[in-house]
Structure formats: structure tokens, C-alpha cells
N, CA, C and O atoms as a GROMACS GRO file, in nm:
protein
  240
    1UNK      N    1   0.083  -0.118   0.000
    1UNK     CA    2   0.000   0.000   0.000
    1UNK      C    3   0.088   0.124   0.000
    1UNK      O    4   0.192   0.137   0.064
    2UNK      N    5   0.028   0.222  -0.087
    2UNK     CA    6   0.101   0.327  -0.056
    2UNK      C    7   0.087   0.390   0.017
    2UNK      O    8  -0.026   0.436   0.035
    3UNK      N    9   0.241   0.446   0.132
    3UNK     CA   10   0.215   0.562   0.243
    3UNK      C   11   0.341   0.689   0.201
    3UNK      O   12   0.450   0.693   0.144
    4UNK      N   13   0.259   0.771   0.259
    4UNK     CA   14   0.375   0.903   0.202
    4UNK      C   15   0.519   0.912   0.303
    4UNK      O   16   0.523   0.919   0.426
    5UNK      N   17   0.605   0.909   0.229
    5UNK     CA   18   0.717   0.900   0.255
    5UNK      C   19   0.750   0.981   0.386
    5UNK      O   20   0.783   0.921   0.488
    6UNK      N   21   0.734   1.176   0.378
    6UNK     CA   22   0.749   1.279   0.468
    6UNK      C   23   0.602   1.300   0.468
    6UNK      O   24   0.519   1.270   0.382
    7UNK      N   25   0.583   1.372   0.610
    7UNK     CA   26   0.455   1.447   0.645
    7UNK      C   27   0.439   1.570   0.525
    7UNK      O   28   0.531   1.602   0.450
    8UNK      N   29   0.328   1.618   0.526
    8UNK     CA   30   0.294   1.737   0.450
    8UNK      C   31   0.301   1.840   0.553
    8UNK      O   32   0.278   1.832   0.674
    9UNK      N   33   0.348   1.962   0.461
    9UNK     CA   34   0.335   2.113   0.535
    9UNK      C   35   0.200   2.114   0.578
    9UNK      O   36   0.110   2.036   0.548
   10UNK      N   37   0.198   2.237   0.670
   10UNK     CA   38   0.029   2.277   0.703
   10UNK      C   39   0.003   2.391   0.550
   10UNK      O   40  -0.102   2.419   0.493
   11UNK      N   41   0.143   2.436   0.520
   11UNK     CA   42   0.112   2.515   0.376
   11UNK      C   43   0.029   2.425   0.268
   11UNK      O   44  -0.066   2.458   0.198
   12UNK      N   45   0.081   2.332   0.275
   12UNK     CA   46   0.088   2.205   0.164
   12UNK      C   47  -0.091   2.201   0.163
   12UNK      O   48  -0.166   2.229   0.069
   13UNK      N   49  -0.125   2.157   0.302
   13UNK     CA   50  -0.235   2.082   0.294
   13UNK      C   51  -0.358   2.218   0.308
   13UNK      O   52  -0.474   2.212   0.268
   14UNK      N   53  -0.296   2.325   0.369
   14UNK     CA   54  -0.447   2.445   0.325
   14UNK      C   55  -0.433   2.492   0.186
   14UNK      O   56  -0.534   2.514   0.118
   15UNK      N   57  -0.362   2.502   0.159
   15UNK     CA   58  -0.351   2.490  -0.013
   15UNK      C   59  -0.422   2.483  -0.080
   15UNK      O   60  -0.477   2.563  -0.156
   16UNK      N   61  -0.438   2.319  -0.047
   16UNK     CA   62  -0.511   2.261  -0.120
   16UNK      C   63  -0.723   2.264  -0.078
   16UNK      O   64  -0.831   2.245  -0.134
   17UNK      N   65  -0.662   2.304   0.066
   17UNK     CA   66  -0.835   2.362   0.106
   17UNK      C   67  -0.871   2.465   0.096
   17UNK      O   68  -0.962   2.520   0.159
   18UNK      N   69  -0.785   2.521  -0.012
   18UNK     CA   70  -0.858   2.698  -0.023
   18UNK      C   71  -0.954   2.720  -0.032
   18UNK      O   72  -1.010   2.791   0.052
   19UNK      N   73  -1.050   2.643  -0.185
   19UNK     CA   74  -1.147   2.603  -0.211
   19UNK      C   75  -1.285   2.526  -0.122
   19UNK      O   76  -1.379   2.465  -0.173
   20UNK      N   77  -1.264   2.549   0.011
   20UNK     CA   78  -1.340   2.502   0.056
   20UNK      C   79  -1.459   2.576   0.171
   20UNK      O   80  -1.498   2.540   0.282
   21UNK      N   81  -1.481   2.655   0.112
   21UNK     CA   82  -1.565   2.772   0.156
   21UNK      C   83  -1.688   2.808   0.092
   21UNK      O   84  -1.711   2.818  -0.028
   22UNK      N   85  -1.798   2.833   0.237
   22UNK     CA   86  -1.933   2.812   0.202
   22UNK      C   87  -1.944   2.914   0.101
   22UNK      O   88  -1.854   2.998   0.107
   23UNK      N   89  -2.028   2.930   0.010
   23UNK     CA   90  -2.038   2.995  -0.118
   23UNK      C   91  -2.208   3.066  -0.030
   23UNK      O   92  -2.284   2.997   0.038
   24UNK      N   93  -2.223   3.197  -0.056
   24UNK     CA   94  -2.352   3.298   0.006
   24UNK      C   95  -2.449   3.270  -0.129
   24UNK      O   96  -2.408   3.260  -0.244
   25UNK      N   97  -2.561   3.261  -0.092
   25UNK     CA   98  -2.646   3.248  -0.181
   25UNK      C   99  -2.685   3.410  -0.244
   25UNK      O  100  -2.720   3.509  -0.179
   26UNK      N  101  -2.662   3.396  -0.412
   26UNK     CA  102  -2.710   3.523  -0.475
   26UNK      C  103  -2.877   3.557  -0.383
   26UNK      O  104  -2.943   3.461  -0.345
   27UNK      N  105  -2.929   3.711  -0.356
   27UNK     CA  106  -3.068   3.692  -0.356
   27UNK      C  107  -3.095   3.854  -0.484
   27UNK      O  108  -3.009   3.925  -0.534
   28UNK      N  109  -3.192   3.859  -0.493
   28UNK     CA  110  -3.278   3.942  -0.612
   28UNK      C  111  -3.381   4.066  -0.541
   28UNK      O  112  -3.462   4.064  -0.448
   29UNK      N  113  -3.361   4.113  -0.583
   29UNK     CA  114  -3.498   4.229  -0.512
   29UNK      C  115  -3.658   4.165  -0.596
   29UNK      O  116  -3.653   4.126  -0.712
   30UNK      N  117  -3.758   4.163  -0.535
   30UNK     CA  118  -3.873   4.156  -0.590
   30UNK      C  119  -3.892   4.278  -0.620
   30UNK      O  120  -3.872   4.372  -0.542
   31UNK      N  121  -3.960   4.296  -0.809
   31UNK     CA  122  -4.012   4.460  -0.849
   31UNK      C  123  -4.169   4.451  -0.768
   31UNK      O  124  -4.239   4.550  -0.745
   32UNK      N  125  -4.193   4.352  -0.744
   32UNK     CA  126  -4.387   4.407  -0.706
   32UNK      C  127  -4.372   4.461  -0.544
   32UNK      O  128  -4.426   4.565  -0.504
   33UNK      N  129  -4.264   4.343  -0.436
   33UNK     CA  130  -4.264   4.417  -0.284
   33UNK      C  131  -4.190   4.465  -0.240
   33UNK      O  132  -4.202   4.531  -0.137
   34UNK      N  133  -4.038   4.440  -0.334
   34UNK     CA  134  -3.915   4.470  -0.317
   34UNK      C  135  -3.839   4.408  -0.150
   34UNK      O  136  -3.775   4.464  -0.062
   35UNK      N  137  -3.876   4.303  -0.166
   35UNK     CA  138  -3.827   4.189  -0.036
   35UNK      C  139  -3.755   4.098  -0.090
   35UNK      O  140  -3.801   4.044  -0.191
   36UNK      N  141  -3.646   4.062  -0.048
   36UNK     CA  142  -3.563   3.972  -0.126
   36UNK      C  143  -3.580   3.830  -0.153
   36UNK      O  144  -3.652   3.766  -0.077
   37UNK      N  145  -3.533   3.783  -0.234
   37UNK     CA  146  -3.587   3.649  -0.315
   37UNK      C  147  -3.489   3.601  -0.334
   37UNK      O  148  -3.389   3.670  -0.353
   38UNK      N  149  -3.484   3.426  -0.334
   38UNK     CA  150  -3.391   3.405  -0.459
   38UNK      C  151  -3.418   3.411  -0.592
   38UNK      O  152  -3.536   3.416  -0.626
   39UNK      N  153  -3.320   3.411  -0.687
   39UNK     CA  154  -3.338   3.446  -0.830
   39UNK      C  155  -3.472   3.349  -0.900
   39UNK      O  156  -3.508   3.269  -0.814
   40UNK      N  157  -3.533   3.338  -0.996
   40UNK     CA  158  -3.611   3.246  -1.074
   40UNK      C  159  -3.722   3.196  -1.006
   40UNK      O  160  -3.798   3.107  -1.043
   41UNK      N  161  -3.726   3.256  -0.911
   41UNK     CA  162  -3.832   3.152  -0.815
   41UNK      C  163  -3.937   3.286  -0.787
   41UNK      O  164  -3.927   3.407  -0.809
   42UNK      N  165  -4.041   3.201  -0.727
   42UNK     CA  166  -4.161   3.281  -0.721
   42UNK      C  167  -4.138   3.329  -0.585
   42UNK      O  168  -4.106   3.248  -0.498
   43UNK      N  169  -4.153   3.484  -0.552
   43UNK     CA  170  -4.147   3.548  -0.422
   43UNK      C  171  -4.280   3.459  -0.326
   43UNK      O  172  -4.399   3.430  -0.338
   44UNK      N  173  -4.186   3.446  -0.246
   44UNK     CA  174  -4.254   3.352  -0.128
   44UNK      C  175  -4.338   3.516  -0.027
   44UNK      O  176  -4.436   3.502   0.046
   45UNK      N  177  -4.298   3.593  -0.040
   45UNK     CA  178  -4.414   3.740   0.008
   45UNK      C  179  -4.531   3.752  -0.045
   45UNK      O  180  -4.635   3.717   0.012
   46UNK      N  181  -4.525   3.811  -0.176
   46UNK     CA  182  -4.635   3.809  -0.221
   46UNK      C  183  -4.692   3.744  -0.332
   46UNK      O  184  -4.800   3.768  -0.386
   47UNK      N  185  -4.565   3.616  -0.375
   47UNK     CA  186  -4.645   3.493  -0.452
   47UNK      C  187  -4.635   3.552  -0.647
   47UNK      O  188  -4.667   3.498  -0.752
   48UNK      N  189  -4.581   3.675  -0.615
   48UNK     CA  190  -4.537   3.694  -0.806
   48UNK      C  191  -4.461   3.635  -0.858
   48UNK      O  192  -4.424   3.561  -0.766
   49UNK      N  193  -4.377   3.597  -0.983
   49UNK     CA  194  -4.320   3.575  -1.105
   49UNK      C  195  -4.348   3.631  -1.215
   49UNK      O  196  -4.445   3.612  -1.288
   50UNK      N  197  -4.245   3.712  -1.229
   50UNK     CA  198  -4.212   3.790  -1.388
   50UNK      C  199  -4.409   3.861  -1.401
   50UNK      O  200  -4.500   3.851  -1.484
   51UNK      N  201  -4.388   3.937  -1.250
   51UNK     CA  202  -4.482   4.048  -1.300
   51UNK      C  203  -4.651   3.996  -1.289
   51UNK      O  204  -4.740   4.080  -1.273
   52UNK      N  205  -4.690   3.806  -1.302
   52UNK     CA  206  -4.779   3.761  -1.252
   52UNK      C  207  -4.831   3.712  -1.114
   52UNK      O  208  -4.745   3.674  -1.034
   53UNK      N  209  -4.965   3.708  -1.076
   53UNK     CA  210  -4.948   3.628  -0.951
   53UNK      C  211  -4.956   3.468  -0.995
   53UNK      O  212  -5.021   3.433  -1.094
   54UNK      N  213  -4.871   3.357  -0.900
   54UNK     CA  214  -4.871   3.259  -0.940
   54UNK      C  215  -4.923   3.163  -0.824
   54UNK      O  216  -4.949   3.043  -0.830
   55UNK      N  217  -4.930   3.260  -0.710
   55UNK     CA  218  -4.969   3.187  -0.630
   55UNK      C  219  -5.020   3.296  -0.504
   55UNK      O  220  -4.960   3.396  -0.465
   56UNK      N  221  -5.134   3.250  -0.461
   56UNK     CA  222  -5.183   3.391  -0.349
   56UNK      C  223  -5.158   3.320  -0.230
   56UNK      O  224  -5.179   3.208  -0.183
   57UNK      N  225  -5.095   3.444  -0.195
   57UNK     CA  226  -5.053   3.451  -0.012
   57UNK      C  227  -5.113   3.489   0.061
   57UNK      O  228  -5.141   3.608   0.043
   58UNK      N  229  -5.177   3.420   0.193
   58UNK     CA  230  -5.231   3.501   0.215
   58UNK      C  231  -5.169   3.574   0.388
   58UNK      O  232  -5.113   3.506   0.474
   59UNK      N  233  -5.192   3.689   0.398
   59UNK     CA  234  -5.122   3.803   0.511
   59UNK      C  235  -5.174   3.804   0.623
   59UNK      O  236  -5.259   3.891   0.641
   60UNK      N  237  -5.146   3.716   0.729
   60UNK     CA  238  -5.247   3.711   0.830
   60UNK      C  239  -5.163   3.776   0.924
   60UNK      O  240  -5.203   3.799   1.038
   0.00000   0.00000   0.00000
């Protein structure tokens, strides 16, 4: 089996974990309430997409 000969740096091995960082989710302004959204998806506020209602919310 193979084992590594010398230990690795701590340089060596964050290096290689640079890449390992949570990524923030894009969000979008809604034009109808202007509450933030994620992109493509129907505003979970007041239930628009691209200017229609697609689904009614209701505001209790």
C-alpha cells in the first residue's frame, strides 16, 4: 500500500483547502414588494413571477 514518505506542510495541505468555503447564496430584489428572493423563483411574500401572480398569499 502506498504511504507518504514525509509528512505534509500545514502550507501544503491548506492549499489545497482553499477552495473550501461556504459559497452565500445570490438573492434578487422583488419589483412588485421589493423583499428579497432568490433568483427564478416565485417570491414567497407576495407569490409573483415575472410580473404575474402565481400563487396567493395570504397576510395574516
Amino acid at each position: 500500500m502506498a504511504n507518504p514518505k514525509r509528512r505534509h506542510s500545514r502550507q501544503r495541505r491548506d492549499k489545497r483547502r482553499t477552495n473550501w468555503k461556504i459559497k452565500t447564496n445570490s438573492l434578487s430584489v422583488c419589483p412588485q414588494c421589493k423583499s428579497a428572493k432568490l433568483p427564478h423563483r416565485v417570491c414567497p411574500t407576495c407569490g409573483y413571477y415575472k410580473g404575474k401572480e402565481v400563487v396567493s398569499v395570504d397576510i395574516a
